[in-house]
ROFIFI-917857 format. One record per residue: chain; residue in one letter; residue number from 1; z, x, y of N, C-alpha, C in turn. Coordinates in steps of 0.05 Angstrom, whole numbers. Atoms other than C-alpha are relative to their C-alpha. Example, Ala and Ser with C-alpha at 12.3 -4.5 7.8 and 13.67 -1.06 7.14 Angstrom:
2
SITE   c   r     k       nz       nx       ny      caz      cax      cay       cz       cx       cy
SITE   A   a     1        0       18      -24      156      246      -90        0       18       24
SITE   A   s     2       -1      -16      -24      143      273      -21       14      -15       22
END
This chain:
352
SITE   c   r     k       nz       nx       ny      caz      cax      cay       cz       cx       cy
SITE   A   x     1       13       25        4     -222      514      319       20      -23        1
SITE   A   x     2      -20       32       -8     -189      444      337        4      -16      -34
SITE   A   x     3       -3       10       33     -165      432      258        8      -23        3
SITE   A   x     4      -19       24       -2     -123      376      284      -16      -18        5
SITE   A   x     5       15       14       -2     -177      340      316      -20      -13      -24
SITE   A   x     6       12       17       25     -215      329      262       17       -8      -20
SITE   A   x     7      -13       14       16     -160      317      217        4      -22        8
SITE   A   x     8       -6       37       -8     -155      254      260       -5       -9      -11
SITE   A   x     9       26        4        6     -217      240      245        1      -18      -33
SITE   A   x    10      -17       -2       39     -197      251      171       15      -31      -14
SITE   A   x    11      -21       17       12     -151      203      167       -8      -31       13
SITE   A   x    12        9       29       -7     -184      149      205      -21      -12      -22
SITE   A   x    13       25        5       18     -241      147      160       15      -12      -29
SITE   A   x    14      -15        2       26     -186      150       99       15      -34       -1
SITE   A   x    15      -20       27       -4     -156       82      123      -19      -26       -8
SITE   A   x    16       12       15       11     -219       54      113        2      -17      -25
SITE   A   x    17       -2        3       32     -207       45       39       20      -16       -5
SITE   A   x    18      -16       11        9     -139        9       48       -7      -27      -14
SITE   A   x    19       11       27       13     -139      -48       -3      -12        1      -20
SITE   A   x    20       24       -2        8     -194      -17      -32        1       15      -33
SITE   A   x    21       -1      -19       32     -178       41      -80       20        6      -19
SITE   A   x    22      -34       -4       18     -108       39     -115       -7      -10      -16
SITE   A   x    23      -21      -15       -3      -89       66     -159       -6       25       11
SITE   A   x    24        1      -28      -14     -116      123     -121       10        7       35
SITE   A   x    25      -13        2      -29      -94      149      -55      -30       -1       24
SITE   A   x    26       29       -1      -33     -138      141       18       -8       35        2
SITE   A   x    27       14      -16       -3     -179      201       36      -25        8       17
SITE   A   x    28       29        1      -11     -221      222       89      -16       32        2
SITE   A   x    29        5      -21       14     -268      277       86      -16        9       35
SITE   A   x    30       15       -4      -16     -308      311      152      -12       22       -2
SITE   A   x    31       11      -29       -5     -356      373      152      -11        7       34
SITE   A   x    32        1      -10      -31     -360      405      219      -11       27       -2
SITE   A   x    33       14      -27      -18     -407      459      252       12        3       25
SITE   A   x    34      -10       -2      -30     -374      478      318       13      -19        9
SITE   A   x    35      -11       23      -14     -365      421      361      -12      -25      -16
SITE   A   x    36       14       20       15     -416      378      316       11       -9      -21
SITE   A   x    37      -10       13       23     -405      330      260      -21        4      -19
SITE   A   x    38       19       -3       13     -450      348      203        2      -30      -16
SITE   A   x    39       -3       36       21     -426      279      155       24       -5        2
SITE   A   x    40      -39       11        4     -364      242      146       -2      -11      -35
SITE   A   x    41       -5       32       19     -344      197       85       35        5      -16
SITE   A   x    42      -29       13        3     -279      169       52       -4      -12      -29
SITE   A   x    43       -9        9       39     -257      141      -22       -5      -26       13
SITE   A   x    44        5       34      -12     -286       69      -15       10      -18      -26
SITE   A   x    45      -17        8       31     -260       46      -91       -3       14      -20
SITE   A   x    46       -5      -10       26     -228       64     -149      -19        3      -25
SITE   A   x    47       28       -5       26     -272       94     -199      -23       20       17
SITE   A   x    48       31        1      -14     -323      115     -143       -2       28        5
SITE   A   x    49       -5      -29       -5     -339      182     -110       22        4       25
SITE   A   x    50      -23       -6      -16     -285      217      -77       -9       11       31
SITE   A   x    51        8       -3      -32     -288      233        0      -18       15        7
SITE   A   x    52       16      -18      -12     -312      295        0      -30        7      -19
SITE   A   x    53       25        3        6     -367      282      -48      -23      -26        9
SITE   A   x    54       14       23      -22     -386      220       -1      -16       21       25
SITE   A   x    55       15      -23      -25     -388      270       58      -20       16       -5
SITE   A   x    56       33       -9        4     -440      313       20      -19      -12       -3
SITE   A   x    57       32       15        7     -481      264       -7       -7       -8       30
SITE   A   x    58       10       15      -36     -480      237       77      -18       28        9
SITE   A   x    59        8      -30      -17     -501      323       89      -24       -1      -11
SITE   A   x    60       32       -3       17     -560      320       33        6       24      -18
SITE   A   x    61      -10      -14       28     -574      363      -21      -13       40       10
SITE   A   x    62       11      -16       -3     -600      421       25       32       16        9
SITE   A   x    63      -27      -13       -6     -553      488       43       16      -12       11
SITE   A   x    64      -36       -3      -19     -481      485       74       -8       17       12
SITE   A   x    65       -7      -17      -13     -484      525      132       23       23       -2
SITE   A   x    66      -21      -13        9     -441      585      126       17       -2       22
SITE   A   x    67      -25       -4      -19     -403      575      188       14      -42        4
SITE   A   x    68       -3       31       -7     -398      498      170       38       -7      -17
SITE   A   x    69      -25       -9        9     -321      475      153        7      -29       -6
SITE   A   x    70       -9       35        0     -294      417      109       25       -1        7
SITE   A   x    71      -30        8        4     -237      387      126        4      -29      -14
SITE   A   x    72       -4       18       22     -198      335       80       23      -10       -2
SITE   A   x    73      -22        3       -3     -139      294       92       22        8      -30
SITE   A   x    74      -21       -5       18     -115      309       23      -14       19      -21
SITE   A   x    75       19      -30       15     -127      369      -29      -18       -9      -14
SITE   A   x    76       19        9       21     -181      364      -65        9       13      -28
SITE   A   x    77       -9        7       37     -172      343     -146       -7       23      -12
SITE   A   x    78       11      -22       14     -182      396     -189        3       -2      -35
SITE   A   x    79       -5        3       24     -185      362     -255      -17      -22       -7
SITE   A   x    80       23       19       -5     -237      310     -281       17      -28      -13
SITE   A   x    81      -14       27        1     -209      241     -287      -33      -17      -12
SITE   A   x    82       29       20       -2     -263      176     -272      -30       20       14
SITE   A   x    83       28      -20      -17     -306      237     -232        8       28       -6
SITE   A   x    84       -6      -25        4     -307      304     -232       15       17       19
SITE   A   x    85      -12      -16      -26     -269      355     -192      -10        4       18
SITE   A   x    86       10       -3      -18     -279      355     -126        5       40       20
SITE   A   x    87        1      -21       -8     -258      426     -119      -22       16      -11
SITE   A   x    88       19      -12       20     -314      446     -169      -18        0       22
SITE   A   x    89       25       -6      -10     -369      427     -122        4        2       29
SITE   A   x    90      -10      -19      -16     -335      454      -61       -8       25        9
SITE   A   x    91        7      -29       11     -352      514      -95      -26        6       -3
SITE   A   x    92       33        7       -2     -419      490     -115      -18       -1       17
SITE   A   x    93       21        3      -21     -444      475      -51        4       15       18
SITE   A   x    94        0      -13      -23     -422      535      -16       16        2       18
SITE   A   x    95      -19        3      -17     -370      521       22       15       25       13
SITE   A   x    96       -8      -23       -4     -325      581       56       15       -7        9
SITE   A   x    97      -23       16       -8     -278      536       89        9      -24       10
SITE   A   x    98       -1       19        7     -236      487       74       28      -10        9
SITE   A   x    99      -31       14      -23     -177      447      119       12      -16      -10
SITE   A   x   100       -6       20       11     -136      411       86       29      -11        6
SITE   A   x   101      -26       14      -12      -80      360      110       31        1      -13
SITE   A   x   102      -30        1       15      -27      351       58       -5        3      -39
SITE   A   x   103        2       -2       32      -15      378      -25       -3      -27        0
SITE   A   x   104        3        5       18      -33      336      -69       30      -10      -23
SITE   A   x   105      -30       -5        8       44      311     -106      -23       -9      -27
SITE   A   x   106       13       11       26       -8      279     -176        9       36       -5
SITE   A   x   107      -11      -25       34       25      333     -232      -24        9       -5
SITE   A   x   108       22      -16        8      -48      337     -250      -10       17       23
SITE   A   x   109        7      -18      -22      -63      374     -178       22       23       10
SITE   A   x   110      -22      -18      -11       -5      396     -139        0       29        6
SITE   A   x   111        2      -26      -14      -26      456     -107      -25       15      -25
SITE   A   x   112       24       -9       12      -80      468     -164      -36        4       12
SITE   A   x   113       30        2      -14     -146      446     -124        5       26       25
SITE   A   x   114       -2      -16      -23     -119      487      -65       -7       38      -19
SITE   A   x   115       16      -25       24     -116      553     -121      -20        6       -8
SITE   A   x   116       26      -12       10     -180      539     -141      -15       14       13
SITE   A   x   117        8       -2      -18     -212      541      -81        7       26       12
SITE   A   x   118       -6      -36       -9     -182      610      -61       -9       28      -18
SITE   A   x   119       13      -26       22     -198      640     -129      -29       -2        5
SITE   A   x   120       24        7        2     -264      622     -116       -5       15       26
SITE   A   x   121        3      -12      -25     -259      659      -43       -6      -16       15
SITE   A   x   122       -5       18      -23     -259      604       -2       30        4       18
SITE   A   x   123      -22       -8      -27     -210      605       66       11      -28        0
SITE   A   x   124      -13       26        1     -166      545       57       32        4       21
SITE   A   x   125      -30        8      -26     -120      518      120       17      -21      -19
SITE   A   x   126       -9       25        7      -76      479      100       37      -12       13
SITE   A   x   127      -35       16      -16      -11      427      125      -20       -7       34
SITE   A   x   128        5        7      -22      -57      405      181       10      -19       12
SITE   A   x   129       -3       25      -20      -26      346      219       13      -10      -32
SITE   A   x   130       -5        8       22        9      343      144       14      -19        3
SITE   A   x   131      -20       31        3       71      287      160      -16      -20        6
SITE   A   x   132       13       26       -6       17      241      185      -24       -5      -23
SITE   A   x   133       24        3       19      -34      254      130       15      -10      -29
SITE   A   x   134      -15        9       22       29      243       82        1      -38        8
SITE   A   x   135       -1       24      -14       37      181      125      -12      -27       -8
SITE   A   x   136       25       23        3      -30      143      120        1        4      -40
SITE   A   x   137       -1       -5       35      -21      159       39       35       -3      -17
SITE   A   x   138      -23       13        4       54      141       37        4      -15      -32
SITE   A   x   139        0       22       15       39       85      -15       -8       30      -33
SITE   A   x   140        6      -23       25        2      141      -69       19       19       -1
SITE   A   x   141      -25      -22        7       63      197      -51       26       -6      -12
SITE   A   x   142      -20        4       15      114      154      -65        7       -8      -25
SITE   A   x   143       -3        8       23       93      133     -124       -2       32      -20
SITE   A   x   144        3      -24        9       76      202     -151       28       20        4
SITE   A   x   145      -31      -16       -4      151      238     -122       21      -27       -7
SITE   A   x   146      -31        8        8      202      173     -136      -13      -21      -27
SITE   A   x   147       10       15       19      160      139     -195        6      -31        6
SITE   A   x   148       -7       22      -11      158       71     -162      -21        0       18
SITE   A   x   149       16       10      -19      118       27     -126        5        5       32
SITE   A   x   150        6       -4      -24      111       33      -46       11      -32       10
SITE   A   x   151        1       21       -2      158      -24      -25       -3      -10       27
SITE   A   x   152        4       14      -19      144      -68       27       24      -40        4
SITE   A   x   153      -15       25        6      194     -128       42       -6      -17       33
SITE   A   x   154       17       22      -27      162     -194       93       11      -22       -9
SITE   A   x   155      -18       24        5      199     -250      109      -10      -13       35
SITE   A   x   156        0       16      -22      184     -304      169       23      -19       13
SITE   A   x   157      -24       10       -4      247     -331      206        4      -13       22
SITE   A   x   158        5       18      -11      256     -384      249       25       22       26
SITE   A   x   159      -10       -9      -17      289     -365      325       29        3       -7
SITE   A   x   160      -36       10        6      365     -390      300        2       21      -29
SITE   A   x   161       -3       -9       26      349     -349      235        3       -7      -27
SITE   A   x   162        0        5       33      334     -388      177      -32        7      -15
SITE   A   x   163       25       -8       16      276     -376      122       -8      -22       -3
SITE   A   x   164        9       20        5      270     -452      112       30      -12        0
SITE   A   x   165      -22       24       -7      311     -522      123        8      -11      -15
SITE   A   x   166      -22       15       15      365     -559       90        2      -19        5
SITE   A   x   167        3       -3       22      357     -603       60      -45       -2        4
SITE   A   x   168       18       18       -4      274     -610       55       -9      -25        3
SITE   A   x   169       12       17      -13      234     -659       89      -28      -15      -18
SITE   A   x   170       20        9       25      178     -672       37      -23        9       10
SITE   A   x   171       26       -5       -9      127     -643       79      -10       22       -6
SITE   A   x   172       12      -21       12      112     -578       44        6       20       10
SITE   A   x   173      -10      -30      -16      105     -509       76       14      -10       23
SITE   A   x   174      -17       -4      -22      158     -509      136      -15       20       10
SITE   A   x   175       17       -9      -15      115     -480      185       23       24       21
SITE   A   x   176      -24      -19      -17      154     -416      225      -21       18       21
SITE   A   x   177       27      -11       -6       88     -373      240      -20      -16       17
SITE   A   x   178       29       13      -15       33     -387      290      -25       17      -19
SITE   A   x   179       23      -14        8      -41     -372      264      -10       29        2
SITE   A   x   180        4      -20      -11      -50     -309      295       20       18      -22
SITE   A   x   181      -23      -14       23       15     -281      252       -6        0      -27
SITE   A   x   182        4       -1       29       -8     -306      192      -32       14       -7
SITE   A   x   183       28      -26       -1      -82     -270      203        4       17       -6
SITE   A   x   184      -17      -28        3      -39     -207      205       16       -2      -23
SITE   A   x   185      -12        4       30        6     -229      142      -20        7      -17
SITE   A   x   186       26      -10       21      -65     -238      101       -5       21       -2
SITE   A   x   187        8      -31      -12      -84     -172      128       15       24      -18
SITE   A   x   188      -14      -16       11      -21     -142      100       -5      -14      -27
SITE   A   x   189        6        5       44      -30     -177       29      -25       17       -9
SITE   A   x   190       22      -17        4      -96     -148       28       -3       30      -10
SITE   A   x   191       -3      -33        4      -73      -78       35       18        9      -25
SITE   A   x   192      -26       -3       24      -21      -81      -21      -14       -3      -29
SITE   A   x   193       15      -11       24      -32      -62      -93       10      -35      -18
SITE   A   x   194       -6       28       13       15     -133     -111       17       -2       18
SITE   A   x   195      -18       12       -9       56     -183      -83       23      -17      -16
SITE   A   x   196      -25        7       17      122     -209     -115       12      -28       20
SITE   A   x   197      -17       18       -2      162     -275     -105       17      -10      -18
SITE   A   x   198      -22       12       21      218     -306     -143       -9      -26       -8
SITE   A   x   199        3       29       16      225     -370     -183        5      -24       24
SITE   A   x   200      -14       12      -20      262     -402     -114      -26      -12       21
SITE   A   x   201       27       -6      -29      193     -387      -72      -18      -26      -15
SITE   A   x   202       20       12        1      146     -413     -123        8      -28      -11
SITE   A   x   203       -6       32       13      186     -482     -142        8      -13       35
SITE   A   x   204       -1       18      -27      198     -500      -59      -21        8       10
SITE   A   x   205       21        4      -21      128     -480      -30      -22       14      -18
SITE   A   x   206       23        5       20       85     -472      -91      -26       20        9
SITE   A   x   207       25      -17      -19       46     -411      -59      -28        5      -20
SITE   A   x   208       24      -14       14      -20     -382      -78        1       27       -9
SITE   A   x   209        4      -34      -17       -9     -308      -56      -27        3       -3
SITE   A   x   210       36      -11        1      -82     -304      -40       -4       13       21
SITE   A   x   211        4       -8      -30     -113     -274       18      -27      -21       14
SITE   A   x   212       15       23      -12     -144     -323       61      -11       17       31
SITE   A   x   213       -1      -13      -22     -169     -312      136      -13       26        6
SITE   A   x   214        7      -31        0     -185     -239      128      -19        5      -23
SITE   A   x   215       13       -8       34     -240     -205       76       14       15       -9
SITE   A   x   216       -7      -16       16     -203     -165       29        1       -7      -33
SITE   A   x   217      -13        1       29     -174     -158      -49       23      -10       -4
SITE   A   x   218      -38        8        9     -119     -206      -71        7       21      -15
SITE   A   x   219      -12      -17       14      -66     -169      -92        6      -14      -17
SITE   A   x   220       -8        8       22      -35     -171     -163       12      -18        7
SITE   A   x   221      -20       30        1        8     -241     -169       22        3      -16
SITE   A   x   222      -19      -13       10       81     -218     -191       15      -25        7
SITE   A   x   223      -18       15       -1      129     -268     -210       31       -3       -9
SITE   A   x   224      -20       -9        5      197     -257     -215       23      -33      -10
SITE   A   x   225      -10       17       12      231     -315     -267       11       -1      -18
SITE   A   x   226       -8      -13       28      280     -298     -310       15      -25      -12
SITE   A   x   227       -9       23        7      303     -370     -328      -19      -17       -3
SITE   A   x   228       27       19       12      230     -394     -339        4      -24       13
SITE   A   x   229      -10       28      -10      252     -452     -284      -37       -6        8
SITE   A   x   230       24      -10      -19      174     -437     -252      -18      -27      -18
SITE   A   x   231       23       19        8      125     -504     -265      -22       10       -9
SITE   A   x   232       31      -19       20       62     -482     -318      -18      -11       19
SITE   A   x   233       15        7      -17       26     -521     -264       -8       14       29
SITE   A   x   234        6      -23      -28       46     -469     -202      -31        7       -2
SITE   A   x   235       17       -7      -13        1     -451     -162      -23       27      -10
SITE   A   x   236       12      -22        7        5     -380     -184       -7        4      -31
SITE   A   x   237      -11        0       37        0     -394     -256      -35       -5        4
SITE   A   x   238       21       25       -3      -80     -428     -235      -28       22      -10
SITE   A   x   239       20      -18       16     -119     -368     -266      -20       14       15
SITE   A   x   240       14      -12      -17     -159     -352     -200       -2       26       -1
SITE   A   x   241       -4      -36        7     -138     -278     -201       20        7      -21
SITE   A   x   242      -24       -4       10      -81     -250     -241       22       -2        8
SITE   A   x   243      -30       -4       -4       -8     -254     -247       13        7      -26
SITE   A   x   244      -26      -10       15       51     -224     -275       22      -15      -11
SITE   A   x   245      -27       23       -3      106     -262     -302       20       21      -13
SITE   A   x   246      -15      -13       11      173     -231     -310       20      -23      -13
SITE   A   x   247      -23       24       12      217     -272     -353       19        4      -15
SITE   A   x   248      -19       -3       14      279     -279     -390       -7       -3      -26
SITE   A   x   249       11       11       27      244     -307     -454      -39       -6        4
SITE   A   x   250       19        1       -5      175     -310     -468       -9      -32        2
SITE   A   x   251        5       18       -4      138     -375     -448      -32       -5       -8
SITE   A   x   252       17       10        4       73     -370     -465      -23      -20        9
SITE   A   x   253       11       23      -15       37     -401     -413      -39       11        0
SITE   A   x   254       28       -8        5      -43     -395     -415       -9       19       18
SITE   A   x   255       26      -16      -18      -80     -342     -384       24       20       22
SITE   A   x   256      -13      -20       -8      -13     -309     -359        9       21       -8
SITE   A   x   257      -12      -16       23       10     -246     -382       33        7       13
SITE   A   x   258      -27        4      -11       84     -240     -383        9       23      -15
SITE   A   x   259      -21      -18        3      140     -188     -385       21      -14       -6
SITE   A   x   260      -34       20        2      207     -212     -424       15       25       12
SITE   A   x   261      -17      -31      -20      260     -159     -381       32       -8      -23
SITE   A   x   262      -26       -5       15      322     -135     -433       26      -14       18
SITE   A   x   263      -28        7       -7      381     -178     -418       25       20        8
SITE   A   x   264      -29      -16       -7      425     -122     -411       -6       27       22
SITE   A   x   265       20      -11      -23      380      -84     -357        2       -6       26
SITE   A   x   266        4       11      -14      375      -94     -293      -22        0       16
SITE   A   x   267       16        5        2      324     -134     -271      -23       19       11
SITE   A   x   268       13      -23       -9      294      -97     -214      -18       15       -6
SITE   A   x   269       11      -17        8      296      -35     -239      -21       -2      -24
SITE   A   x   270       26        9       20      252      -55     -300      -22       -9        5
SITE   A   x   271       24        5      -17      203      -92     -253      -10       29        9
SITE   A   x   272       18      -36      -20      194      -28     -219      -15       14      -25
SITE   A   x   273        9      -18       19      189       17     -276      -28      -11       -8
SITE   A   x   274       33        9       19      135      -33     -310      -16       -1       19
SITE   A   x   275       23       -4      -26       88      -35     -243       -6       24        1
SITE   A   x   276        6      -24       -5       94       38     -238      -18       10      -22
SITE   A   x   277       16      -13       16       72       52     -309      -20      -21       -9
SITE   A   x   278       25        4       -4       19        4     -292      -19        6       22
SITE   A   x   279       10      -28      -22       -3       52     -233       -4      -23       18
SITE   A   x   280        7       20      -18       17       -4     -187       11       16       26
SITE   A   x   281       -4      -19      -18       20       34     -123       21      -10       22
SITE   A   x   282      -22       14      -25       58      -17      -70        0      -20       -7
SITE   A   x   283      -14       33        7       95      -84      -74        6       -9       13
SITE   A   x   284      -13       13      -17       97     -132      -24       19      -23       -4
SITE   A   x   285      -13       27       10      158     -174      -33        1      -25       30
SITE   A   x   286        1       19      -22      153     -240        3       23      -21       -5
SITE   A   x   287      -25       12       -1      219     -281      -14        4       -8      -26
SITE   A   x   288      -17        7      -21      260     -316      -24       17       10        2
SITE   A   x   289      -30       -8      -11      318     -304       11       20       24      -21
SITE   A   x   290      -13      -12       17      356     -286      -50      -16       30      -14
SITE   A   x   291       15      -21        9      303     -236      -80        3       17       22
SITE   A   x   292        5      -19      -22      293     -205      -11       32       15        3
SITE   A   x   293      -27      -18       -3      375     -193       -5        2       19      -22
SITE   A   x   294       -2      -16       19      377     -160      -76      -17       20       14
SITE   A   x   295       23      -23       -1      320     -113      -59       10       19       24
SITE   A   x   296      -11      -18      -16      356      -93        8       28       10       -2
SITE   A   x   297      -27      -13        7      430      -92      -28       -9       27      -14
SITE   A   x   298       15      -27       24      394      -39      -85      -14       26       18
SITE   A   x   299        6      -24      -11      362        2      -29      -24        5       -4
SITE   A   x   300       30       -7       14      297      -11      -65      -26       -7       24
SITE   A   x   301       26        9      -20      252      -16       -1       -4       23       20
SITE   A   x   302       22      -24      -29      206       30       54        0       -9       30
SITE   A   x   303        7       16      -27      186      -23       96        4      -22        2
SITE   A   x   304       -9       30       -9      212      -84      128      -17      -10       19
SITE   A   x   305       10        3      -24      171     -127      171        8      -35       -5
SITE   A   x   306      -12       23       -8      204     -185      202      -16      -23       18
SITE   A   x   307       31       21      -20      159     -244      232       26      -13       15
SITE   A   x   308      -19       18      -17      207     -283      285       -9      -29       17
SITE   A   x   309       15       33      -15      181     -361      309       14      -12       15
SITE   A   x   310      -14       25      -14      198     -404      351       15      -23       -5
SITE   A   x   311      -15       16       11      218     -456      317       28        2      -11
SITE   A   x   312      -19       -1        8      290     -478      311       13      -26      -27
SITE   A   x   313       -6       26       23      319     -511      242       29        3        3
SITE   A   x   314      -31       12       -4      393     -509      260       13       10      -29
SITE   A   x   315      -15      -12       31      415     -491      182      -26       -1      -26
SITE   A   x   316       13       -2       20      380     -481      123        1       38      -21
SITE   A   x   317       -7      -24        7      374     -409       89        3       16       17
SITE   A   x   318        7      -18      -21      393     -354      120      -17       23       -3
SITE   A   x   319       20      -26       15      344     -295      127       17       25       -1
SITE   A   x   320      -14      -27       10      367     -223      109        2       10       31
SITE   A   x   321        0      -17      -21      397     -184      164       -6       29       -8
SITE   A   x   322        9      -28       -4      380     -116      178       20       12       15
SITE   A   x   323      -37      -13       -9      443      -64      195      -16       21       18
SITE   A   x   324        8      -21      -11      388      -16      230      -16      -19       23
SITE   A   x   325       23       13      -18      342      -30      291      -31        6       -8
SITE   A   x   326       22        7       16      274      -45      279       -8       33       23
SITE   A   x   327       21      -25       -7      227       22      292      -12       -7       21
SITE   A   x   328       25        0       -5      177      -14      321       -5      -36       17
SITE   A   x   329       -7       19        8      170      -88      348      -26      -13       28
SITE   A   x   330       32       14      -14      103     -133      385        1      -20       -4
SITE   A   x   331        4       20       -2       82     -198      396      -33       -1      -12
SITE   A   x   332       31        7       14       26     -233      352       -7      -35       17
SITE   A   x   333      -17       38       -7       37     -308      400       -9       -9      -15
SITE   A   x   334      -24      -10      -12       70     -335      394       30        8       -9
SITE   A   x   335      -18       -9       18      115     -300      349       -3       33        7
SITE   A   x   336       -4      -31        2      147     -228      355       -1       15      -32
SITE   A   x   337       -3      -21       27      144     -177      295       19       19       12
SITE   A   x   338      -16      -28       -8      199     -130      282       -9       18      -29
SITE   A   x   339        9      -22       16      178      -67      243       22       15       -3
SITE   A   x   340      -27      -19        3      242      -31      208      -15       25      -22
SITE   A   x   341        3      -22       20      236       36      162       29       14       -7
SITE   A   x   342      -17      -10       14      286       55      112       16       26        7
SITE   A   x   343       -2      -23      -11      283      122      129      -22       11       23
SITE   A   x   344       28      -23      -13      246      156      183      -12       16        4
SITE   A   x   345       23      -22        1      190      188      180       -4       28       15
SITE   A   x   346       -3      -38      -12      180      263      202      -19      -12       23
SITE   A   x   347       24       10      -16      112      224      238        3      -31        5
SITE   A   x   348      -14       22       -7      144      164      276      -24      -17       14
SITE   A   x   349       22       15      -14       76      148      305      -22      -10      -12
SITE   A   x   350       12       22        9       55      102      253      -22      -14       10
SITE   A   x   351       24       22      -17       -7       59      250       -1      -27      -18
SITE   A   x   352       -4       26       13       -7      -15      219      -26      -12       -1
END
């Protein structure tokens, strides 16, 4: 049987959800007769039903065929959380075999749902098309094997290579991006569990971090201020969605909740830690300059994606170089993207 093919399948369906369900990971689910599709479905949000109890409820509540076969980009749970185990009714509805893409690394699973499912006499494949099913779920593995968010580091840089001009002009955002690039920016805010800036970002261009342009879920609002320089009036301070404040001293500003970070710590790592053990799954850092170089001196990043404009400012900051070649690299006009990765992947044929 073509396991692979439908694990495509699997994982296309699972992508659906980006944005959607963290702190849980993507998931797609397919039941197959032969060459036929009996149902599909996918984790659509957190809290909700999991893939492969989407895919039944899409089958109905009548038999499973005995020669019918789920497959599942990732193991099914075997422990009851916000729902119940999905290996339980696996079991329940008959099943005899069950394809599955990549373990499970959650402590509460980890090769448990796959056990069940065998004690139970079910025929379980498994590692189908696994580096790519680890792939599209990247953001949930790495938080579960290096206890840490899923970082992501985005920066927009003018042709000559600065992040913004010296000295400002009074006219606000310095424009580097065409519309089209920044469609695709939103896009990626969207998909992210939070976004982070420094005190530098939000006192020269006063951002929102919202997502505009695109439908999705603002991500968390992470502010990184450990000298409390940040105006109670910012942007991000405006109560629309949440934010984070990390600070040197507490400030007390309304309707924010803040982190004071141990002076004798470093900073960072304490950001991280506290996102993680608030099951923050990925972190898009968006500048400035200075934040973005820490993050790539420390080593603390996955993914780099570099926006490149046309526009030339002659001096002003410089943006972060990169000591590797970019993976990956396209035009959005009229601006190129370069796509770097830390390390690469076993499954180099990424999808964005």
């Amino acid at each position: 049987m073509e396991h692979a093919r439908w694990m495509e399948r699997c994982m296309q369906l699972a992508r659906n959800g980006a944005g959607l369900v963290a702190p849980n990971p993507l998931v797609g689910a397919v039941l197959v007769q032969g060459e036929r599709i009996l149902a599909e479905g996918w984790h659509r949000a957190h809290g909700g039903p999991h893939a492969e109890v989407q895919c039944l409820h899409a089958f109905g509540d009548g038999p499973v065929p005995h020669d019918a076969v789920m497959h599942v980009s990732l193991e099914p749970c075997s422990h009851t959380g916000l729902t119940p185990p999905c290996s339980e009714l696996l079991i329940a509805r008959g099943l005899r075999t069950v394809v599955v893409g990549c373990e499970d690394p959650d402590a509460r699973v980890a090769g448990s749902g796959i056990a069940r499912l065998r004690e139970a006499g079910i025929t379980v494949v498994t590692d189908v098309l696994r580096d790519a099913c680890r792939w599209v779920n990247r953001r949930f593995i790495t938080a579960m094997e290096e206890q840490r968010p899923y970082i992501i580091l985005k920066w927009a840089r003018t042709s000559d290579g600065f992040l913004d001009r010296h000295p400002r002009d009074g006219r606000g955002v310095q424009r580097i991006s065409g519309m089209a690039t920044d469609v695709l920016a939103h896009r990626w805010r969207s998909e992210e569990h939070a976004i982070l800036v420094g005190s530098r970002t939000v006192l020269n261009d006063n951002p929102h971090l919202s997502v505009r342009h695109v439908a999705g879920r603002p991500p968390l609002r992470v502010v990184l201020d450990r000298q409390g320089i940040t105006p109670e009036a910012s942007n991000v301070y405006d109560g629309s969605f949440p934010t984070l404040l990390f600070t040197g001293k507490a400030r007390g500003l309304n309707g924010v909740e803040e982190v004071v970070l141990p002076p004798d710590k470093a900073p960072l790592e304490c950001l991280l830690a506290e996102l993680h053990r608030r099951k923050i799954r990925s972190l898009l850092v968006e500048g400035g300059g200075e934040l973005l170089g820490h993050f790539i001196a420390a080593g603390f990043w996955d993914e780099a994606r570099e926006i490149v404009g046309k526009p030339l400012f002659l001096h002003g900051t410089p943006a972060p170089r990169m000591l590797q070649q970019p993976l990956r690299s396209f035009h959005t006009s009229p601006d190129r993207v370069h796509l770097y990765l830390r390390q690469l992947q076993p499954d180099p044929a990424w999808r964005w």
